[in-house]
C-alpha positions in Angstrom: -194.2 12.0 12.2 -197.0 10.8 10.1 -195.5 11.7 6.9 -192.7 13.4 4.8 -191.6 17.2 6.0 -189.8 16.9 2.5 -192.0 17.4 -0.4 -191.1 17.8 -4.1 -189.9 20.9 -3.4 -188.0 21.1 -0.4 -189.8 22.0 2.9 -192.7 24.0 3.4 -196.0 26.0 5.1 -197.4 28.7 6.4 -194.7 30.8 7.6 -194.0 31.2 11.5 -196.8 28.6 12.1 -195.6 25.4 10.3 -192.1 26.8 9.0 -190.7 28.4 11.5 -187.8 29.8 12.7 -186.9 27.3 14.8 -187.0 24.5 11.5 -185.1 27.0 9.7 -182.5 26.8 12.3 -182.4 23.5 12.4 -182.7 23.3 8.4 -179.1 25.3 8.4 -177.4 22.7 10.8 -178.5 20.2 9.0 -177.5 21.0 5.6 -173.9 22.1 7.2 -174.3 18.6 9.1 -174.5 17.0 5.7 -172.2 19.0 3.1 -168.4 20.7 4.5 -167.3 23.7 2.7 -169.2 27.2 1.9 -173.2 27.0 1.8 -174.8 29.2 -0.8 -178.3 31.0 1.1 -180.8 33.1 -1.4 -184.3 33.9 -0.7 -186.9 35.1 -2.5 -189.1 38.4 -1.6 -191.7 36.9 0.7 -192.5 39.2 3.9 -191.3 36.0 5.9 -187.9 35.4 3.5 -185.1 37.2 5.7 -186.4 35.8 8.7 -186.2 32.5 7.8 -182.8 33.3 5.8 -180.9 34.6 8.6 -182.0 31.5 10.9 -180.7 28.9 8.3 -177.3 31.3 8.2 -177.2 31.0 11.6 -177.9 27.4 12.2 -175.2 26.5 9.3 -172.5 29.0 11.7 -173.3 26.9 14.5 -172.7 23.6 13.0 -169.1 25.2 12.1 -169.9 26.2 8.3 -169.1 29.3 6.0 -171.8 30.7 4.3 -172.4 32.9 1.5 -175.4 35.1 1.6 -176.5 36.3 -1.9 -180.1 37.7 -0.8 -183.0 38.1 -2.3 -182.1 35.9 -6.3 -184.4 33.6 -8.4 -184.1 30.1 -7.3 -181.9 29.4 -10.7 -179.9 32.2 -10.1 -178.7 30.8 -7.0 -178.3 27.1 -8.5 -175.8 28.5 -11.2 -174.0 30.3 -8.1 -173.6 27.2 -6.6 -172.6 25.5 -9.8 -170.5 28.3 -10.6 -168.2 29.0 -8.1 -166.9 27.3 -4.9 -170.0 26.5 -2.7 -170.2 22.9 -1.9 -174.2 23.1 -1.7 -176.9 26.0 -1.5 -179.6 26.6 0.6 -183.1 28.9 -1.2 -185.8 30.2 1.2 -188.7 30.1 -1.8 -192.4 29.2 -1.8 -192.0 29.7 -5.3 -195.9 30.1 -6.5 -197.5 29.4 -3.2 -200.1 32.1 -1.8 -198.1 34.7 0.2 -198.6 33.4 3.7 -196.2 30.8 2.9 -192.7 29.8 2.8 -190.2 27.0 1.9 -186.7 26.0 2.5 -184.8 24.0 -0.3 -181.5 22.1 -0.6 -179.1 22.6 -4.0 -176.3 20.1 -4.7 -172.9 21.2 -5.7 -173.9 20.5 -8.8 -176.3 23.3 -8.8 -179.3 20.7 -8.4 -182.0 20.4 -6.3 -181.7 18.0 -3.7 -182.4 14.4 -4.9 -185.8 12.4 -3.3 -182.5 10.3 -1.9 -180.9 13.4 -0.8 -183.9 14.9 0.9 -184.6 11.3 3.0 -181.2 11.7 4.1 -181.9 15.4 5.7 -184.7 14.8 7.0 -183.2 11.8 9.1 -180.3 14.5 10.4 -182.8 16.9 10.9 -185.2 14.8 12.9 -182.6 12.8 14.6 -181.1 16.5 15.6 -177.6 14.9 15.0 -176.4 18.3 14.4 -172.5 18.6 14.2 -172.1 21.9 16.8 -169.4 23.8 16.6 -166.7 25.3 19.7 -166.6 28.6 20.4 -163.8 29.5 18.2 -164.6 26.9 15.5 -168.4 28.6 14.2 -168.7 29.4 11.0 -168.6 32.7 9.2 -170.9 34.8 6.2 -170.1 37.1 3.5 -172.0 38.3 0.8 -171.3 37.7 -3.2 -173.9 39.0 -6.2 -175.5 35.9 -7.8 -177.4 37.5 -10.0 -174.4 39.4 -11.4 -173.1 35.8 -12.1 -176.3 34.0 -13.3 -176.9 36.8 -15.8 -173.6 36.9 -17.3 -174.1 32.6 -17.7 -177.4 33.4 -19.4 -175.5 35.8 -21.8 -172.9 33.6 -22.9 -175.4 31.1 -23.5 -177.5 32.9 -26.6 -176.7 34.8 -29.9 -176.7 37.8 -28.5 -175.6 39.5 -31.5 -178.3 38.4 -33.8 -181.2 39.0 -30.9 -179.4 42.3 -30.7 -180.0 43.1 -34.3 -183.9 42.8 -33.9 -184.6 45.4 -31.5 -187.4 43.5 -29.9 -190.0 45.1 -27.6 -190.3 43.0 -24.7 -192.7 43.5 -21.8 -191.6 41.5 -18.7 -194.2 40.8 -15.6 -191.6 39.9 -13.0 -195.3 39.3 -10.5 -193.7 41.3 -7.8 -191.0 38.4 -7.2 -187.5 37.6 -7.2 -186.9 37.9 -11.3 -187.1 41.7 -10.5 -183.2 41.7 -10.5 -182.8 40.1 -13.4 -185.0 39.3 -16.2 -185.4 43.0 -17.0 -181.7 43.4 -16.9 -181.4 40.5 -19.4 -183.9 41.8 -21.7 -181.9 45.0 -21.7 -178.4 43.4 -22.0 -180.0 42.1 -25.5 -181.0 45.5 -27.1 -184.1 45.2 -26.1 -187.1 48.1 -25.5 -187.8 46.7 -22.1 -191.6 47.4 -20.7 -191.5 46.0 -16.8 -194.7 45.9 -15.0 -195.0 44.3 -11.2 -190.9 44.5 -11.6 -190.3 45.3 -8.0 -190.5 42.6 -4.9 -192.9 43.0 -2.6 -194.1 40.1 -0.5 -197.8 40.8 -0.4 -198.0 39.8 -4.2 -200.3 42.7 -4.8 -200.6 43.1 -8.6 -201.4 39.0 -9.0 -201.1 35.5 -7.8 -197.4 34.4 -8.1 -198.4 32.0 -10.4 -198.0 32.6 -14.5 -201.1 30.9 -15.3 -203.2 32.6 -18.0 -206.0 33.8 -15.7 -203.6 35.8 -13.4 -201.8 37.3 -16.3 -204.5 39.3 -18.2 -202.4 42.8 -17.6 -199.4 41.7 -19.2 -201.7 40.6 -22.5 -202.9 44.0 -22.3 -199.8 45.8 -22.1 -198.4 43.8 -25.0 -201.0 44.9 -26.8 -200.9 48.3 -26.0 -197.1 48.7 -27.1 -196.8 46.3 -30.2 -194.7 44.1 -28.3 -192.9 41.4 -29.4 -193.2 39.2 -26.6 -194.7 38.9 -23.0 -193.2 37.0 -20.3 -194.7 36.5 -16.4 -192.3 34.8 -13.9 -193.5 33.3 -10.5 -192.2 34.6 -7.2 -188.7 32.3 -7.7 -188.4 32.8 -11.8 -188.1 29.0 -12.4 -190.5 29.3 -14.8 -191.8 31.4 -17.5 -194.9 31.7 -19.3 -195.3 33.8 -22.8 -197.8 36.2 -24.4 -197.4 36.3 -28.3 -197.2 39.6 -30.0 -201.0 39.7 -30.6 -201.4 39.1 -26.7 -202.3 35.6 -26.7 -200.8 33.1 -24.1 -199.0 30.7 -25.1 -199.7 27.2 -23.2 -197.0 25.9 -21.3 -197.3 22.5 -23.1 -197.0 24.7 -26.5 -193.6 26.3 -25.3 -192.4 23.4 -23.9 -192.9 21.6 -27.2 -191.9 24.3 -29.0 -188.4 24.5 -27.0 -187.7 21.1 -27.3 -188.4 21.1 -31.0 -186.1 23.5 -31.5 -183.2 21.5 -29.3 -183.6 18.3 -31.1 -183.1 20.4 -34.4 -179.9 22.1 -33.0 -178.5 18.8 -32.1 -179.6 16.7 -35.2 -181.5 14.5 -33.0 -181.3 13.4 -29.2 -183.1 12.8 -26.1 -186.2 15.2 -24.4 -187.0 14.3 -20.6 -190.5 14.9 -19.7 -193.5 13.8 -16.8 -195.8 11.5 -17.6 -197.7 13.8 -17.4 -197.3 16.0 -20.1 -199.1 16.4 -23.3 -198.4 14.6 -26.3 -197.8 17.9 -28.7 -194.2 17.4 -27.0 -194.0 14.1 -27.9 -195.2 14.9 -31.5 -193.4 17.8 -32.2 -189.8 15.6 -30.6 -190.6 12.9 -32.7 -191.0 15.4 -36.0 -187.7 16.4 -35.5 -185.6 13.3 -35.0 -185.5 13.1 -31.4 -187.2 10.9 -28.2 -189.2 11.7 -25.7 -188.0 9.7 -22.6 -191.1 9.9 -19.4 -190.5 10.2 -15.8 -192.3 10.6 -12.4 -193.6 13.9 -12.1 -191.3 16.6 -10.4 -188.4 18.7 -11.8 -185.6 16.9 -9.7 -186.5 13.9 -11.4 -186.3 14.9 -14.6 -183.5 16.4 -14.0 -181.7 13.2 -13.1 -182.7 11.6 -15.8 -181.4 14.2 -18.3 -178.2 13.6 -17.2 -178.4 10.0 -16.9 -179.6 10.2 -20.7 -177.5 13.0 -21.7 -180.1 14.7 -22.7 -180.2 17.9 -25.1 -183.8 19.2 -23.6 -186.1 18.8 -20.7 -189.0 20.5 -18.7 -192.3 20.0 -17.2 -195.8 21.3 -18.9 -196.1 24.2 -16.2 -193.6 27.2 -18.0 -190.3 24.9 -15.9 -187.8 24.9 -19.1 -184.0 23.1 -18.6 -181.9 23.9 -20.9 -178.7 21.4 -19.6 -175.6 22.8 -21.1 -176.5 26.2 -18.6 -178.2 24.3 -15.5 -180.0 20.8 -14.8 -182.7 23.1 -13.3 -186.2 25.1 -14.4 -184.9 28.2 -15.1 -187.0 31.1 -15.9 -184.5 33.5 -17.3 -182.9 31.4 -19.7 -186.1 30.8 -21.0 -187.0 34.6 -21.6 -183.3 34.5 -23.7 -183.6 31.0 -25.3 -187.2 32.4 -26.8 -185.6 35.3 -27.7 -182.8 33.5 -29.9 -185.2 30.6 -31.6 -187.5 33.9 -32.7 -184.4 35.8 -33.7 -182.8 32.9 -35.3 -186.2 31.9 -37.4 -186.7 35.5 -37.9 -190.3 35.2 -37.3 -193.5 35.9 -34.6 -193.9 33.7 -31.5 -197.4 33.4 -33.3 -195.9 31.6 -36.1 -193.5 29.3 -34.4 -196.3 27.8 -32.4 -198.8 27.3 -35.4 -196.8 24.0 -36.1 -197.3 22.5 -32.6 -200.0 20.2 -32.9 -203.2 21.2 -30.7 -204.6 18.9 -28.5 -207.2 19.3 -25.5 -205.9 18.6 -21.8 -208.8 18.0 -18.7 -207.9 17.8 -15.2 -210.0 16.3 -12.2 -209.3 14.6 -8.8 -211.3 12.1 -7.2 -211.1 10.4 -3.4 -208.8 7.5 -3.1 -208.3 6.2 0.6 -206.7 2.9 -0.9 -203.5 4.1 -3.2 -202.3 0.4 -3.2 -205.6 -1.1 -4.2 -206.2 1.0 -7.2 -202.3 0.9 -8.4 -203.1 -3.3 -8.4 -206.1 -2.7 -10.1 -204.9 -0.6 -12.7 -202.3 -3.2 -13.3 -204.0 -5.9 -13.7 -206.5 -4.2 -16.3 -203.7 -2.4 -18.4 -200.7 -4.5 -18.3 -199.2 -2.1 -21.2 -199.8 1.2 -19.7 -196.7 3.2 -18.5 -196.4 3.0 -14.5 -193.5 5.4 -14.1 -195.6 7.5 -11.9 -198.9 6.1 -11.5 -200.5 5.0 -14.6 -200.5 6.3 -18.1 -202.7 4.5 -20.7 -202.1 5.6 -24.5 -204.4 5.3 -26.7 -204.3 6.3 -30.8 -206.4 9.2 -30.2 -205.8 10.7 -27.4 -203.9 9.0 -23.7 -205.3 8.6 -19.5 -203.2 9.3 -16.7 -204.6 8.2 -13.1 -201.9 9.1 -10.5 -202.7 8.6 -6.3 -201.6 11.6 -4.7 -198.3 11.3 -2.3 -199.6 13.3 0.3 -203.3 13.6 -0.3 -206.1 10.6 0.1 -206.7 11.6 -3.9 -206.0 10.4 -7.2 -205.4 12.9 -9.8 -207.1 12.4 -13.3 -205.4 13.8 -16.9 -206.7 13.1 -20.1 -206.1 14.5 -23.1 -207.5 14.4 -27.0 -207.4 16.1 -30.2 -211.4 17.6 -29.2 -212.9 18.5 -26.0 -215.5 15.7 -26.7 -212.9 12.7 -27.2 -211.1 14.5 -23.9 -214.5 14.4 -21.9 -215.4 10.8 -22.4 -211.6 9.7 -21.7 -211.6 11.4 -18.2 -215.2 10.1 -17.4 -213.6 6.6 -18.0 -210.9 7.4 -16.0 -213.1 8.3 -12.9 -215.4 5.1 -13.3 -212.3 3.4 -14.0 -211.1 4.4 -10.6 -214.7 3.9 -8.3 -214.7 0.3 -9.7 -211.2 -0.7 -8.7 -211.7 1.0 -5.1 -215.3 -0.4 -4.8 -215.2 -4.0 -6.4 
């Protein structure tokens, strides 16, 4: 195998062509190869999602386990189940924001998170070696079924002021984009007096009203509908509810950088200081608005495991990633979309004041994205290097500059390098990410 089956998040492809069955199978005697005790198994509400689901129940059975099957939950949902209760480890059939013809299969820890890049190198050696523990006759495993979300909504609840959200009556519209947060984020909403307006609040695998992913182009109804009934505030989930993006009461998005900023901003305050965990490649209003409030932005290698490890390694009181993937660590070291929708709830309760308002203190600065070819990862890490000996190399390289900062990162699986750069104006933005694609010719063709 030429590289990795394990990816940032877990396994995946197109379903019944590249994850099929047959993996799955072999996914669910691995995990019960790996971790004794009861498995947690969720799945989101892909087409392909209970096929795939009752093949990793089955393979953990054969290799002698006990599973728990909690059907179709948000991915966090079923992280807090496993953190929650008894399961030794958890098993989510998600693609998350993918396009509908695929699927995934990820690993939780007892811990409620995801699988370490440590972890998942270990699995994948079971799974290829097919070292499978395989259970007699009278020794396979058994399944019952529990209500995660019952559990993870209640945790979300206990977690917020629910009294003084209570007392301001918001009018919340919720765009649950046809996907797992169906069960829950309207029920959460409700459980905090609000007037709850759902659209695309039902799963169905085909994604019909919109692409799974919040961005801001695939969210233009929920702007409208927010719009249309004075809302308060508009949230869009993808198909597993790890993240959440917002529409202000006028029916503006918010950027995820914004809410991530905003968030942590409002953590450090709570805490009288302490630590934010972020990706390098996130934009500086985070580290501004941190900063601002007495606390320090600590950078990592981009993916949410990792910044999860590193927020408990730091203790920290805050973390995310810039994409709507909020962790709010005293509920779960994991994104988690639902706490988000009640977390933004409480900060606009508390401060008694507009998502429009909260945000106009978040400094503004311009982000541009491009990719380029790179057939030679190692060459242009040296070369980078050797030109920038102060630039941050957590996860490829991240040169700061007063005005603005470059990140050049080589793809893991692709023969690319990704290009971020980011400015106060689109002008200063422009010429940095120009730089950074000359920058990255000359090293590969020198």
């Amino acid at each position: 195998m030429e590289r990795s089956l394990f990816g940032t998040n877990g396994v995946r492809g197109i379903a019944n062509e590249e994850l099929t069955a047959e993996l799955a199978l072999d996914l669910g005697r691995t995990i019960a190869s790996l971790r004794e005790g009861i498995i947690a198994v969720g799945m989101d509400a892909r087409i392909s999602s209970p096929m795939l689901k009752s093949a990793v129940l089955a393979g953990i059975m054969s290799a002698g386990g006990d599973a728990v099957d909690v059907g179709v939950a948000p991915t966090p949902s079923l992280q807090y189940y496993v953190k929650s209760t008894d399961a030794k480890a958890g098993v989510i059939v998600t693609a998350s924001h993918n396009p509908r013809e695929y699927n995934g299969i990820k690993f939780v820890s007892g811990d409620g998170t995801e699988f370490s890049r440590e972890e998942d190198a270990e699995a994948e050696r079971v799974l290829l070696s097919k070292k499978f523990r395989r259970a007699a006759w009278n020794e396979v495993g058994s399944v019952f079924s529990d209500d995660a979300n019952r559990i993870y909504v209640a945790g979300i609840l206990n977690r917020v002021n629910t009294d003084i959200i209570a007392e301001r009556e918001y009018r919340v519209v919720i765009d649950c984009g046809n996907g797992a947060a169906s069960f829950t984020s309207p029920e959460i909403a409700r459980r905090l007096n609000c007037r709850t307006y759902t659209i695309n609040c039902y799963p169905d695998g085909r994604f019909p009203a919109r692409a799974s992913e919040p961005v801001e182009e695939n969210v233009s109804e929920l702007k409208d509908v927010v719009k249309a009934v004075k809302a308060d505030l508009g949230v869009a989930h993808d198909g597993d509810a790890d993240r959440a993006t917002f529409v202000d009461e006028k029916g503006n998005f918010v950027s995820e950088d914004v809410m991530l900023a905003l968030m942590a901003k409002y953590y450090v305050e709570m805490h009288n200081g302490g630590v934010v965990v972020t990706p390098v490649s996130t934009s500086r209003c985070v580290e501004d608005a941190v900063r601002e409030a007495g606390g320090e932005v600590i950078y990592t290698a981009v993916g949410s495991p990792v910044v999860a490890k590193v927020m408990k390694e730091k203790n920290a009181v805050f973390g995310g990633e810039g994409n709507g993937g909020l962790i709010f660590p005293e509920h779960l070291l994991a994104r988690d979309g639902g706490m988000s929708l009640a977390k933004v709830l409480e900060l606009m309760a508390e401060e008694n004041k507009p998502l429009s308002e909260l945000v106009k203190d978040i400094p503004h600065y311009v982000t541009l994205k491009t990719k380029v070819e790179c057939r030679d990862k190692k060459r242009l890490l040296e070369g980078l290097r050797a030109e920038f000996e102060d630039a941050n190399f957590t996860d490829g390289a991240r040169i700061d500059f007063e005005d603005g900062w470059l990140l050049i990162r080589p793809s893991g699986t692709e023969p690319i390098a990704r290009i971020f750069a980011e400015a106060k104006d689109e002008k200063k933005a422009k010429e940095l990410l120009e730089a950074g694609i000359e920058k990255v010719k000359k090293i590969l063709t020198d």
